[in-house]
N, C-alpha and C positions, 0 to 999 in steps of 0.2 A: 593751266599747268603750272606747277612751283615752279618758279626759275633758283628759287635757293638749293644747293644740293644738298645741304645739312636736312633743311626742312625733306625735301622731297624723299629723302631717302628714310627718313623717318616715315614717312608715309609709306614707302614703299614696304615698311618693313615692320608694320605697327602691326598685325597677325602674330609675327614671330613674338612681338613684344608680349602682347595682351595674352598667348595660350601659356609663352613660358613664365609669367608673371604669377597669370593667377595658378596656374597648377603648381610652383612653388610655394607660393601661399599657401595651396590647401596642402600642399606634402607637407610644410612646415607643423602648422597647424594639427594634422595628424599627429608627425612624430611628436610635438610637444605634450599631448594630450595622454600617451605614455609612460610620462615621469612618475606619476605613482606608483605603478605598476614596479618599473624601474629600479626606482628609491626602495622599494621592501623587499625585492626578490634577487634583480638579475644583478646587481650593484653586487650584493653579498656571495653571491658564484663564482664572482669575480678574483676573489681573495686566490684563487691559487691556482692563476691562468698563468706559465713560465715568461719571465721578464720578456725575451724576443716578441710575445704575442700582444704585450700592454701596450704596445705604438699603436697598433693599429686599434686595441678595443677597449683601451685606457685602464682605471684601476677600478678597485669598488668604492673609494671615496669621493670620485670624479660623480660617480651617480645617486651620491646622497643628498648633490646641490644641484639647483636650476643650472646655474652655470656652466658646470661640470660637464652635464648634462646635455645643453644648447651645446655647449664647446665640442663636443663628441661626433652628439646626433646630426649635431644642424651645421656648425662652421664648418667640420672637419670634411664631413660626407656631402653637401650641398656645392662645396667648391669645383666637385669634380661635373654635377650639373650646368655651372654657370658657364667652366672651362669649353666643353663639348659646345654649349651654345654658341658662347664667342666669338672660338674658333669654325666653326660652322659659317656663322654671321660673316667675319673677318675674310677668309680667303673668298668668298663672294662677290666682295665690293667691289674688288680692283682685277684679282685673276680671275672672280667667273664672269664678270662683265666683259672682259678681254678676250674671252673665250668666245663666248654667242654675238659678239658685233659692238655689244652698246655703249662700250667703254670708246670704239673710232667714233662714234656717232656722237657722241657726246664731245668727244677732244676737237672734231670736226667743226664746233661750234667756239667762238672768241671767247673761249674758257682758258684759264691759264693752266696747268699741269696741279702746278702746287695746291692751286683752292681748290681741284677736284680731290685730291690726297688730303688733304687736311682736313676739308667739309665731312667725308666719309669717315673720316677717323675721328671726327668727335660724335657723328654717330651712333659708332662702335660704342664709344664710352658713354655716352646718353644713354643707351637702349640696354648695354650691361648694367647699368644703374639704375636705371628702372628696375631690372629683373631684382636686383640685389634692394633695393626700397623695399621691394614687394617682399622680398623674405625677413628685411629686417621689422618691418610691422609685424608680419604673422609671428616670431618669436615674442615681439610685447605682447601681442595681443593672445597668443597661447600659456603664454608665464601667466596671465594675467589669469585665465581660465580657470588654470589648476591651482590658482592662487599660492602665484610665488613670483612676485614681480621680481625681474629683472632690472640692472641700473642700466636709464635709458644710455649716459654718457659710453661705457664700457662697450654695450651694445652695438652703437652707431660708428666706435673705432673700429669692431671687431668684425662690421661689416663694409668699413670700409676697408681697411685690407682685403678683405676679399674681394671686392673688385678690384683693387691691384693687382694681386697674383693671378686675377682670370685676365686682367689687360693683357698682363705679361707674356700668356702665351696666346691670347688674341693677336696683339700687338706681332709677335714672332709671327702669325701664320700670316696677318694681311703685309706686314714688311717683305716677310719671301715672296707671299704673290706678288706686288706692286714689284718690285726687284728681278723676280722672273717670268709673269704671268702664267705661273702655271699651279693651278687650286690645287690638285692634287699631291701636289710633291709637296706641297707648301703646309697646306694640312693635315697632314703625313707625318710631318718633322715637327710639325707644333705638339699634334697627341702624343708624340713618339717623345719627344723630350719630356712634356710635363709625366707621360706618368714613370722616366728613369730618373724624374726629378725627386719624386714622390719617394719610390722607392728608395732611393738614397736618405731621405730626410728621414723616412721611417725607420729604416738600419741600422743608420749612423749611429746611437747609442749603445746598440750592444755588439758592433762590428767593429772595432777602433781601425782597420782599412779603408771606409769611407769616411771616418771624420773631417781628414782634408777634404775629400769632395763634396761633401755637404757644402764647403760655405761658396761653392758654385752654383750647387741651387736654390733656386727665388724661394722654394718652399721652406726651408732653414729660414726665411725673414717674415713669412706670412703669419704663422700660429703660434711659433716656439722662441718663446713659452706662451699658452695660453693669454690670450688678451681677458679674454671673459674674466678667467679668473688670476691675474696678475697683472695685467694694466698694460699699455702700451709701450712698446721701447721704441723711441722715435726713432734710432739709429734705422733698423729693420723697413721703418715706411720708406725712410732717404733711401734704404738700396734699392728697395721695388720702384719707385721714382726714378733714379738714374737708371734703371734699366729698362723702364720703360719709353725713356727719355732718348736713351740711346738706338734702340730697335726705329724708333719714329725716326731718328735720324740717316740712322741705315737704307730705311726702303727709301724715306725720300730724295737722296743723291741718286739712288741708281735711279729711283722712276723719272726721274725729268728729265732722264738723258739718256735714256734706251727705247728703242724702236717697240712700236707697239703693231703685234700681228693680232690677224683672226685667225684661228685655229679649229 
């Protein structure tokens, strides 16, 4: 039996890793296998979709480049796959173990509170990074296909952000669990935010009503502007770090010092 929790629950959770890895891989892989297609046809339709609709399905110059392209097909629409998982993964560790018994069972043993919270929380971030590896290959390796290499440097920021913004409301659903042990409310509020979060970041342009609220949401610091194709703004990774930083800190004051039921 692992005695390490990190490891153990890595184990326990290595199915989830390996189906959501490699079926993003081949989803990846798929959609990049479309850019020609892309580049001659739907790119050019695009020309006279009304401004409010380009958030969500970008211009037709976005799809006359890989980048453009990846930045669309694969960062923009993949994040909401990574998010679902996360939070999924997240409120399990600490509220659904709370739930079925094996969160007392385990506390029950000369386990400190905190290395149980922290062991599980790094591998929320191990196993979202895995998933997020496995997509960031299949973009090289599908640019590669169609022969239109991608720069690996650009690539590998513009995935890691994306595991930031999926921490982000990871991180929100397992800190409400561990904080109230209750999965459901918990990942409830995590889906429920990230997609009023979405929606804002998407608006916000041609709504000037949510401009201020935009820079409330995590997604305002994830893509915009474009990494693929305009490079990183390190200010955007610091806010997703501090807010990530912060959530860790939230569930962990309440969980070391609230009462743990089975339900």
């Amino acid at each position: 039996m692992l005695k390490n929790i990190f490891l153990k629950t890595l184990y326990e959770k290595r199915w989830l890793m390996v189906v959501w890895g490699v079926g993003l891989f081949a989803l990846v892989l798929a959609t990049a296998a479309f850019f020609p297609t892309f580049k001659e046809t739907f790119g050019q339709s695009l020309s006279d979709v009304p401004e409010s609709l380009r958030a969500f399905l970008g211009d037709a110059t976005a799809y006359q480049t890989i980048e453009g392209f990846m930045d669309l097909q694969v960062i923009a629409q993949m994040v909401f796959m990574t998010i679902i998982m996360g939070v999924i993964l997240a409120t399990g560790l600490v509220a659904g173990d709370e739930s079925d018994g094996t969160l007392q069972t385990l506390l029950a043993h000369p386990v400190a509170r905190g290395r149980v919270y922290f062991e599980k929380l790094l591998a929320i971030a191990a196993i979202i990074g895995v998933v997020c590896g496995a997509i960031l290959v299949a973009m090289l390796v599908g640019a590669l296909l169609v022969h239109e290499p991608l720069a690996v440097t650009r690539t590998l920021l513009a995935v890691t952000m994306l595991w930031l913004v999926t921490l982000v409301f990871s991180l929100l659903g397992y800190s409400l669990g561990a904080a109230t042990g209750r999965r459901g409310v918990s990942g409830a509020v995590a889906g429920a935010l990230a997609f009023v979060s979405f929606m804002i970041t998407s608006m916000a342009p041609s709504v000037s009503a949510l401009k201020t609220a935009n820079y409330l949401s995590p997604f305002n610091y994830f893509n915009n502007p474009s990494v693929l194709r305009s490079g990183l703004e390190v200010g955007d990774m610091v806010v997703l770090v501090i807010i990530n930083v912060t959530l860790v800190i939230f569930g962990y004051i309440i969980f070391v010092r609230r009462d743990i039921y089975q339900r």
